[in-house]
C-alpha positions in Angstrom: 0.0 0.0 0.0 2.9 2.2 0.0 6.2 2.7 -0.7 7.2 5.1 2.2 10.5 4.2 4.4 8.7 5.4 7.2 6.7 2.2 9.2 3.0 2.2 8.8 1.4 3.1 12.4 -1.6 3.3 11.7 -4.4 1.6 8.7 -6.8 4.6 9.0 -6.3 8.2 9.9 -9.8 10.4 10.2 -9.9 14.2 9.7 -13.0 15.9 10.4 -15.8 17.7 12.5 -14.9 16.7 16.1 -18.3 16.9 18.2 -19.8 15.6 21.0 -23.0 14.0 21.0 -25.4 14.4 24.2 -28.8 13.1 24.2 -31.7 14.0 26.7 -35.1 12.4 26.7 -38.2 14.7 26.7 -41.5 15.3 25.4 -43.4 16.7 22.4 -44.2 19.8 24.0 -40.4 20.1 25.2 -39.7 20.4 21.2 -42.0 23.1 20.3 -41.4 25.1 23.2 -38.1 25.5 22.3 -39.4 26.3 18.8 -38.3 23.6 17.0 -39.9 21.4 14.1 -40.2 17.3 15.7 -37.1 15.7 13.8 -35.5 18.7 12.5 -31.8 19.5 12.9 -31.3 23.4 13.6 -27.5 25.5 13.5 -27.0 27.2 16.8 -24.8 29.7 18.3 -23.0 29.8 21.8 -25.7 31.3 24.2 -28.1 29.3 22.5 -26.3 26.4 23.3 -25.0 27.0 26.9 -29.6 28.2 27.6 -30.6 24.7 25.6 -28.0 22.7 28.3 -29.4 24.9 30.6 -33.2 23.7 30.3 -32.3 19.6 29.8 -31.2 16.8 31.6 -28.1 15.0 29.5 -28.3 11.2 30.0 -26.1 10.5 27.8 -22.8 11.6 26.5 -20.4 10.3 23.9 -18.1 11.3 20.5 -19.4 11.6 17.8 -19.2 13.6 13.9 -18.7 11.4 10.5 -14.9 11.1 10.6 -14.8 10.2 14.1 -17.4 7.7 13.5 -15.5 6.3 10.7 -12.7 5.5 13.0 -14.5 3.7 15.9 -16.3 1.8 13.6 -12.8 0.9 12.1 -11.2 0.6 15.3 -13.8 -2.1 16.3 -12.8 -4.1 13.0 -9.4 -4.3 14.1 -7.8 -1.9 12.5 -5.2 0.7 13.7 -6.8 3.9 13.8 -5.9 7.7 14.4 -8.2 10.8 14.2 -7.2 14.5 14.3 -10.2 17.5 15.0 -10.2 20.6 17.0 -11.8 20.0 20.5 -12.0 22.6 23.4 -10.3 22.3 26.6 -13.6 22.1 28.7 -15.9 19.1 29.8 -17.2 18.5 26.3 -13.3 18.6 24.9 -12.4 16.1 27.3 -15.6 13.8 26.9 -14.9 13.2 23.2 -10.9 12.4 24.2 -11.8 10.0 26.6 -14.3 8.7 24.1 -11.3 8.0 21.2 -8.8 6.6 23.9 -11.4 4.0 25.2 -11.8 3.0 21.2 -8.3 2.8 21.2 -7.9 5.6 18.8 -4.9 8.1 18.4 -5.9 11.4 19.2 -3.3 13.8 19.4 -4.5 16.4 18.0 -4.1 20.2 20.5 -7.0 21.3 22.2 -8.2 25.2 20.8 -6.6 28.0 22.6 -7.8 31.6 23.2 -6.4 34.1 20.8 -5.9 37.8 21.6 -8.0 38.5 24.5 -10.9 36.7 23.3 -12.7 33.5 25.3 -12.3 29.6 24.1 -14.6 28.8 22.0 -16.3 25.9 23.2 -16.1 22.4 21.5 -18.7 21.2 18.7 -21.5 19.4 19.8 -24.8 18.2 18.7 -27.7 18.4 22.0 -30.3 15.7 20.4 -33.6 15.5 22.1 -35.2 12.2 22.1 -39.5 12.4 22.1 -41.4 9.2 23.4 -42.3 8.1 20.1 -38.3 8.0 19.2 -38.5 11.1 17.1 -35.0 12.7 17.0 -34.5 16.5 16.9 -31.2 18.3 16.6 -29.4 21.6 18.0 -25.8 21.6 16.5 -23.3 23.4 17.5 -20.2 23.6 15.6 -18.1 25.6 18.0 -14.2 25.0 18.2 -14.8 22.0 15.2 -14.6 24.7 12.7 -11.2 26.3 13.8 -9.2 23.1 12.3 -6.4 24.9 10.4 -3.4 23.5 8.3 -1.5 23.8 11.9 -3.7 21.3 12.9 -2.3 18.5 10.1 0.9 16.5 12.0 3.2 15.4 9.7 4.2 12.7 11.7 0.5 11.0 11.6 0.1 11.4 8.2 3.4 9.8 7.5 2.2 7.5 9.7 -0.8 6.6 8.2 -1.5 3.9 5.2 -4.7 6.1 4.4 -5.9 9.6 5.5 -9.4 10.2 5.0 -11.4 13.5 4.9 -14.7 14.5 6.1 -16.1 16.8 3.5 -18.5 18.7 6.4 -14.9 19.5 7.5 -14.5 21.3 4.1 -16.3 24.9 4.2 -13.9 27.5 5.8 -11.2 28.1 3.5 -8.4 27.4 6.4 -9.8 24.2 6.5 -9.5 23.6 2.8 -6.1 24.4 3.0 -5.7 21.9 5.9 -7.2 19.1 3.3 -4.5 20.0 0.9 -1.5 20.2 2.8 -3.1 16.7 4.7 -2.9 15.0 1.0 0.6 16.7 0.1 1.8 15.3 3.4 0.3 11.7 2.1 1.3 11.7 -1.0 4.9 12.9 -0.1 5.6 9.7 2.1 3.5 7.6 -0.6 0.7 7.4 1.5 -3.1 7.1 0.2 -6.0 9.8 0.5 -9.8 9.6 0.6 -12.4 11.6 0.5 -16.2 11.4 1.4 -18.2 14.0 0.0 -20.7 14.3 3.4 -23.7 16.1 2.1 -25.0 17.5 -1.1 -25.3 20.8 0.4 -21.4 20.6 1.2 -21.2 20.0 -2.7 -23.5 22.7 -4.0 -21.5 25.2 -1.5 -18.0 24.3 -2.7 -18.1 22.0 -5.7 -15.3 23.7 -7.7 -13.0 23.4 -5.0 -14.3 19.5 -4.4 -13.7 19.1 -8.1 -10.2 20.4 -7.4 -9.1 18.4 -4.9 -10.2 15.0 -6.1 -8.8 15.5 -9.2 -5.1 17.0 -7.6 -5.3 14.8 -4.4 -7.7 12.0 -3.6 -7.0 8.8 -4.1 -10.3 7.2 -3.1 -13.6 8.8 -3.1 -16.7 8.2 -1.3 -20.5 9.3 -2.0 -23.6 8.4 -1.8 -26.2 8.8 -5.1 -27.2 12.2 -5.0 -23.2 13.8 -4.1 -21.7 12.0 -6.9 -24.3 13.4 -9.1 -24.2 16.9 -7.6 -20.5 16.8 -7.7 -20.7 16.3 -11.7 -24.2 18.1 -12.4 -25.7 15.6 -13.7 -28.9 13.1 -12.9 -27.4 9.7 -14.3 -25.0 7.7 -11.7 -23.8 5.9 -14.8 -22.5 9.2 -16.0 -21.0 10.8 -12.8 -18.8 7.5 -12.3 -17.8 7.6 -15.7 -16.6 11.5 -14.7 -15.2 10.9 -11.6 -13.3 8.0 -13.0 -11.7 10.4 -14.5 -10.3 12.3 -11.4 -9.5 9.9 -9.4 -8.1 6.0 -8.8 -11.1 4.8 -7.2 -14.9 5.7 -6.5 -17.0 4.1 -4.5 -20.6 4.8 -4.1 -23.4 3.7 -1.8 -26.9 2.9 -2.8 -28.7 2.3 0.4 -30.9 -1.1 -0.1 -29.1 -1.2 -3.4 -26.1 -1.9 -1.9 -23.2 -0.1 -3.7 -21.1 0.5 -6.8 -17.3 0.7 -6.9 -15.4 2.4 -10.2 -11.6 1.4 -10.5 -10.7 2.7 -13.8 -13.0 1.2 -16.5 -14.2 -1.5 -14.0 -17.1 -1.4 -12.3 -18.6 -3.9 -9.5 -22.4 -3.5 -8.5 -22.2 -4.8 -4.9 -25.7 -5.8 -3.5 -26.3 -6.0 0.4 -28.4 -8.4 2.8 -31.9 -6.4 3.6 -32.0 -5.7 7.4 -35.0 -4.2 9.3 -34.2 -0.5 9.3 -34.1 1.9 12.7 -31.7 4.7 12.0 -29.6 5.4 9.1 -27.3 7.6 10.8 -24.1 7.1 10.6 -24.8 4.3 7.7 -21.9 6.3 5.5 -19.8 6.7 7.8 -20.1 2.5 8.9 -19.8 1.8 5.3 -16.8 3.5 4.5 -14.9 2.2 7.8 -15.9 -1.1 6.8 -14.8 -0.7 3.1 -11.3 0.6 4.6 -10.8 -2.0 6.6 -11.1 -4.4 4.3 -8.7 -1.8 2.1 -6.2 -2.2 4.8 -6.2 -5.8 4.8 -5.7 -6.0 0.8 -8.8 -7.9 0.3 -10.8 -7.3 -3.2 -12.7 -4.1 -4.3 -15.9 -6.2 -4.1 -15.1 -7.6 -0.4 -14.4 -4.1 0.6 -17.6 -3.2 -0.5 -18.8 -6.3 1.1 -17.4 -5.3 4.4 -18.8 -1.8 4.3 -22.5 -3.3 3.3 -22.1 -4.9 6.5 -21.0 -2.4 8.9 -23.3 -0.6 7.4 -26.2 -2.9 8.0 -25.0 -3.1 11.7 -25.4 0.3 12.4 -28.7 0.9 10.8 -30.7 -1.5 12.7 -30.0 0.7 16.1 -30.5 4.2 16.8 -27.3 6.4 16.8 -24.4 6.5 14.4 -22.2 3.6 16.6 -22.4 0.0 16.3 -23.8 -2.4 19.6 -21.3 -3.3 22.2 -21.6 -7.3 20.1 -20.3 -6.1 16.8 -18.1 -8.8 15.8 -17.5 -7.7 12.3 -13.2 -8.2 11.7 -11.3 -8.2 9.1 
């Protein structure tokens, strides 16, 4: 996997949004007093945040954002696993280190500092409130997450690293886009691989030209679902986007949901189907699908078993609410 004269350390290193998930239980009534739409997800600033905490009871606490996912998912496959995201040095900071470390995940990555007078900004996190009849709704936070800066990119990590891997909701301020190229220079430079996963379609439609740059100039492998492959390339056909992004990059991989998923390797192409499970929650299903394909990457199986092994982490995660796997994954590689 590489031709670097620096060891491998590490199978899987994860850059992106580092927040903390906390999730309170409380009624309907709860959800449109604080003026929110049952199952919505709503942007919110500092005082809103610090009132919301203010008004629930947190029952439960634990890491979470799509890179960070990624990782435990991977790190419960086996595989050797790093992450690097700008945290806070307050409870919330310290709750998503202690999170990685019990995964077994590198996280060395410096907490945010206070810069000319001003206070910390506090770390990322997402308050989700929980209504009797399991509806989800969302207050996020970005916070410190945001202030990731090429600073933030160790070189010894990356040179560490077999493959670094990007979280495109990462990818919006333009110090952060500078962090994703110097991260893939870094890679590339010790022969290292990169990969990127496109996140959202409204990440796409907000920065598309500079996405189109960066696969093209430095990405490896590249992750999407349906709908961000096609926004990526403007156009409605899959067929054609693949064909496009084929183009760019080494290797595109694509998930279909029930469909399973699709993997592009030059002029190849293998239609991957998955097992139908009973569905709960797809959060998180992305993020479960690309640690599974890596792991499998890692391991040198086959394109198609990669995409096996992400069908299947995949498939573990959406049969559960949250964006982690049960304590009995036994998924390895």
């Amino acid at each position: 996997m590489s031709d670097s004269s620096t060891p491998v350390r590490y199978d899987l290193l994860c850059v992106g949004n580092a927040i903390v998930d906390m999730l309170a239980s409380v009624t309907v009534d709860k959800v449109t007093e604080l003026g929110a739409v049952p199952g919505s997800m709503t942007l919110i600033d500092t005082p809103t945040m610090e009132n919301l905490q203010k008004t629930i009871t947190v029952e439960h606490v634990a890491g979470g954002g799509s890179a960070a996912n990624t990782a435990v998912v991977a790190a419960r496959m086996g595989i050797r696993s790093g992450y690097l995201g700008k945290v806070a040095k307050d409870q919330a900071g310290d709750d998503f280190t202690d999170d990685l470390k019990a995964q077994k995940i590198a996280f060395p990555s410096r907490p945010l500092e206070a810069s000319h007078g001003s206070d910390v900004i506090p770390t990322a996190r997402c308050i989700v409130l929980v209504t009797p009849d399991g509806q989800r709704t969302m207050f996020t936070y970005l916070g410190a997450c945001v202030e990731f800066t090429p600073d933030d990119v160790q070189e010894e990590i990356v040179e560490q690293s077999a493959v670094t891997y990007l979280e495109g909701y990462l990818f919006d301020r333009p110090r952060a886009q500078e962090a994703f190229h110097r991260a893939a220079e870094l890679a590339h430079k010790a022969g290292r691989k990169t990969a990127l996963t496109l996140s959202d379609t409204f990440c796409v439609q907000r920065h598309r030209d500079a996405f189109r740059q960066l696969v093209a100039e430095s990405i490896d492998i590249l992750f999407a679902n349906e709908a961000e492959i096609q926004a990526l390339y403007e156009t409605e056909r899959l067929d054609d986007a693949l064909v496009q992004a084929a183009r760019d990059t080494a290797l595109v991989v694509v998930t279909r949901g029930a469909a399973g998923a699709v993997v592009q390797s030059g002029s190849e192409r293998f239609d991957v189907l998955t097992a139908p499970v009973k569905v709960v929650d797809t959060t998180g299903a992305g993020d479960a699908f690309a640690a599974g394909f890596l792991a499998g990457f890692a391991r040198h199986k086959s394109l198609k078993e990669c995409a096996e092994l992400g069908n299947r982490a995949a498939g573990s995660v959406i049969t559960r609410l949250g964006a982690r796997p049960s304590e009995d994954f036994d998924i390895t590689v």
